[in-house]
C-alpha positions as CSV (number, residue, x, y, z in Angstrom):
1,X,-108.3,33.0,-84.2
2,X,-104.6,32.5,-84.5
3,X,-102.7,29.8,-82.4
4,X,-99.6,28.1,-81.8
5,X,-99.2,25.9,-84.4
6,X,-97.8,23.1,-82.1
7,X,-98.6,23.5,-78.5
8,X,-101.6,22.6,-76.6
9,X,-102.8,23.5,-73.2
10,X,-103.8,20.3,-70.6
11,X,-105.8,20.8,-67.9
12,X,-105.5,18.1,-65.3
13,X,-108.3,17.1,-63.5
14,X,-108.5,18.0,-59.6
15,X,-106.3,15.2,-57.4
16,X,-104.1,14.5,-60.3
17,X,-100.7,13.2,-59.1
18,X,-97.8,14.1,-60.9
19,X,-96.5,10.9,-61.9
20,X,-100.4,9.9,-63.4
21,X,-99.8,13.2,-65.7
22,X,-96.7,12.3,-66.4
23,X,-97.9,8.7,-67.6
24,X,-100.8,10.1,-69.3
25,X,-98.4,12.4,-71.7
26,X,-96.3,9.9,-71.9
27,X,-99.0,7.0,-73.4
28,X,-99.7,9.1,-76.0
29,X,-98.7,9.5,-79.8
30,X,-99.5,13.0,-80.9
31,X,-97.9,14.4,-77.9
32,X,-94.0,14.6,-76.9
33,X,-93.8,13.0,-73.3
34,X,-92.8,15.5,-70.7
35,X,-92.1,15.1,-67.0
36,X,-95.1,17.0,-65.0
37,X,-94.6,18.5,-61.5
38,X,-96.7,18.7,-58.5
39,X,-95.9,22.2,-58.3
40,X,-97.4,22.6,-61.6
41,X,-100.6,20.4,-60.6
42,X,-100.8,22.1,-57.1
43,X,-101.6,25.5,-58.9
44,X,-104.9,26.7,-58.9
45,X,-105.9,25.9,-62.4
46,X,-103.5,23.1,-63.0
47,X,-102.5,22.8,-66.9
48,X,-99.2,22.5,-69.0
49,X,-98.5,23.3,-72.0
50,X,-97.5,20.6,-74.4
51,X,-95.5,20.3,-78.0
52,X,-97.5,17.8,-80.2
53,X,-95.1,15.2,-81.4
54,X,-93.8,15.2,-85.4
55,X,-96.1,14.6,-87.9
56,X,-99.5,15.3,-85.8
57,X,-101.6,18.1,-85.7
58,X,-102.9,20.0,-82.5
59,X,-106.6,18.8,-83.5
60,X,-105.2,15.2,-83.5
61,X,-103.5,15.9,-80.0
62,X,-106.9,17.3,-78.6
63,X,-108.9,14.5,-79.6
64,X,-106.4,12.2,-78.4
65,X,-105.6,14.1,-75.2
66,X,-109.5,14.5,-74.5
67,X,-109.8,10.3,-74.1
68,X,-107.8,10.2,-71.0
69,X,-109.3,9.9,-67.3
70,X,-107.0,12.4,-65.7
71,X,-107.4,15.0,-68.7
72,X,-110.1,17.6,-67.5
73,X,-109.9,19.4,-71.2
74,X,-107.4,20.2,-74.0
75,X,-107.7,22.8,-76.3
76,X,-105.2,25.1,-78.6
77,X,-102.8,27.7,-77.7
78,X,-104.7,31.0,-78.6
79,X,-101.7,33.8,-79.6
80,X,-103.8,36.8,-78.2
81,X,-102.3,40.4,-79.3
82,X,-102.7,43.4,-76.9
83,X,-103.7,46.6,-78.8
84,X,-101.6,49.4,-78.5
């Protein structure tokens, strides 16, 4: 299945403050930091999408991402194609 080659999609786990998210990204190595909002944590599945940093792959960014407390789950950015 196709994906985007660089992003990933983090689900925060429930309670997750923004600044905690923000932290979390920001710890990491295969991940460019990026300032999360409440809004965005407030939503009823509450994820972002993330650019993994130069030089690391999105199955190094999982695995990293997947080792931290506040990270519900991480996975790739499936590119889905409507049929027409």
């Amino acid at each position: 299945m196709e994906y985007v080659s660089d992003e990933v999609i983090v689900v925060f786990r429930a309670g997750t403050t923004a600044s905690a998210a923000t932290a979390a990204l920001a710890g990491t190595q295969s991940v460019a930091a990026q300032e999360v909002t409440q809004e965005e944590l407030d939503q009823p599945l509450p994820y972002v999408v993330v650019k993994t940093s130069a030089g690391h792959t999105v199955d190094q960014a999982i695995s990293e991402l997947e080792q931290i407390d506040v990270i519900e789950s991480a996975q790739r950015n499936h590119v889905l194609h409507t049929m027409g």
